[in-house]
C-alpha positions in Angstrom: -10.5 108.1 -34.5 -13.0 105.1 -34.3 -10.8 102.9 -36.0 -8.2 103.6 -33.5 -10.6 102.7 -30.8 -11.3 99.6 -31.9 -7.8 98.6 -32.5 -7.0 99.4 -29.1 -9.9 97.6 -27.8 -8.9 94.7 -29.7 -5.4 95.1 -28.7 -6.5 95.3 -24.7 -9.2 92.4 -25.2 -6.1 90.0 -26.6 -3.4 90.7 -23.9 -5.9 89.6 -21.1 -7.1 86.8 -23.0 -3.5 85.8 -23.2 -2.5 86.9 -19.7 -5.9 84.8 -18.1 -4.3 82.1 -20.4 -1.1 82.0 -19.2 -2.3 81.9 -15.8 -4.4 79.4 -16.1 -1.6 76.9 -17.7 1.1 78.3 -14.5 -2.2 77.1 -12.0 -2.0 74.1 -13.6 1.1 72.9 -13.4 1.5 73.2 -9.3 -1.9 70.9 -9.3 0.1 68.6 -11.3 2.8 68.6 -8.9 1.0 68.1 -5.5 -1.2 65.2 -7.0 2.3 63.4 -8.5 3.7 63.5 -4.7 0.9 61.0 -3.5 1.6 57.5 -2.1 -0.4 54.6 -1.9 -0.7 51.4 -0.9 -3.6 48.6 -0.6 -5.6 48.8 2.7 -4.5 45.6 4.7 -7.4 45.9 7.5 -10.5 46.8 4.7 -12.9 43.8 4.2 -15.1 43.0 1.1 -15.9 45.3 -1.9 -14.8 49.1 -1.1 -18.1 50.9 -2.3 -18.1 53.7 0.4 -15.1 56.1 -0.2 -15.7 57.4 3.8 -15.3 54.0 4.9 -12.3 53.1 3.1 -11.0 56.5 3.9 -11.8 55.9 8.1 -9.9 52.1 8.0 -7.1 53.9 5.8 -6.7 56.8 8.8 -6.7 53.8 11.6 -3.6 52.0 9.5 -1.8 55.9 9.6 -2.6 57.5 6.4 -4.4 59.8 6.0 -6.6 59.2 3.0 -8.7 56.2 1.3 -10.2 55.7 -2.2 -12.3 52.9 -3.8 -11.4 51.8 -7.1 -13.8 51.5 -9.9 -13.0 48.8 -11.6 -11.9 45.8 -8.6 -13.4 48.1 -5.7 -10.3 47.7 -3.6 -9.8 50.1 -1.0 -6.3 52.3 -1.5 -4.5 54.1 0.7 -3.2 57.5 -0.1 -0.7 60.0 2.0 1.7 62.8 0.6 5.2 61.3 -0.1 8.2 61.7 1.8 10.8 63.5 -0.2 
């Protein structure tokens, strides 16, 4: 009877941990998706290095986008806004 317990247990302990798996990969996926339909562009207003990301982002909103970014590497501020289909 004990051995039958713990078979079961083991059985029930693998089926979530591939369920929780499974739903973690789905999750995933639709992250993947909403970050592949960004555009950008180069800020044409933004002055000197970008170091601030809120201050890239505020010039990016007044040139009608809704989102700026500082790169690491040249510190250039980008522009970012969902993708028209």
């Amino acid at each position: 009877m004990e051995m039958r317990i713990l078979m079961e247990s083991k059985l029930l302990l693998s089926t979530t941990i591939l369920l929780l798996f499974l739903l973690l990969i789905s999750n995933h996926g639709l992250v993947m998706e909403a970050e592949a339909a960004m555009c950008s562009k180069p800020s044409k207003l933004y002055e000197g290095p970008c170091i601030f990301r809120d201050a890239c982002r505020f010039v990016c909103n007044d040139e009608g986008w809704p989102d700026g970014r500082c790169t690491k590497i040249f510190g250039k501020c980008i522009c970012y806004k969902p993708c028209m289909p």
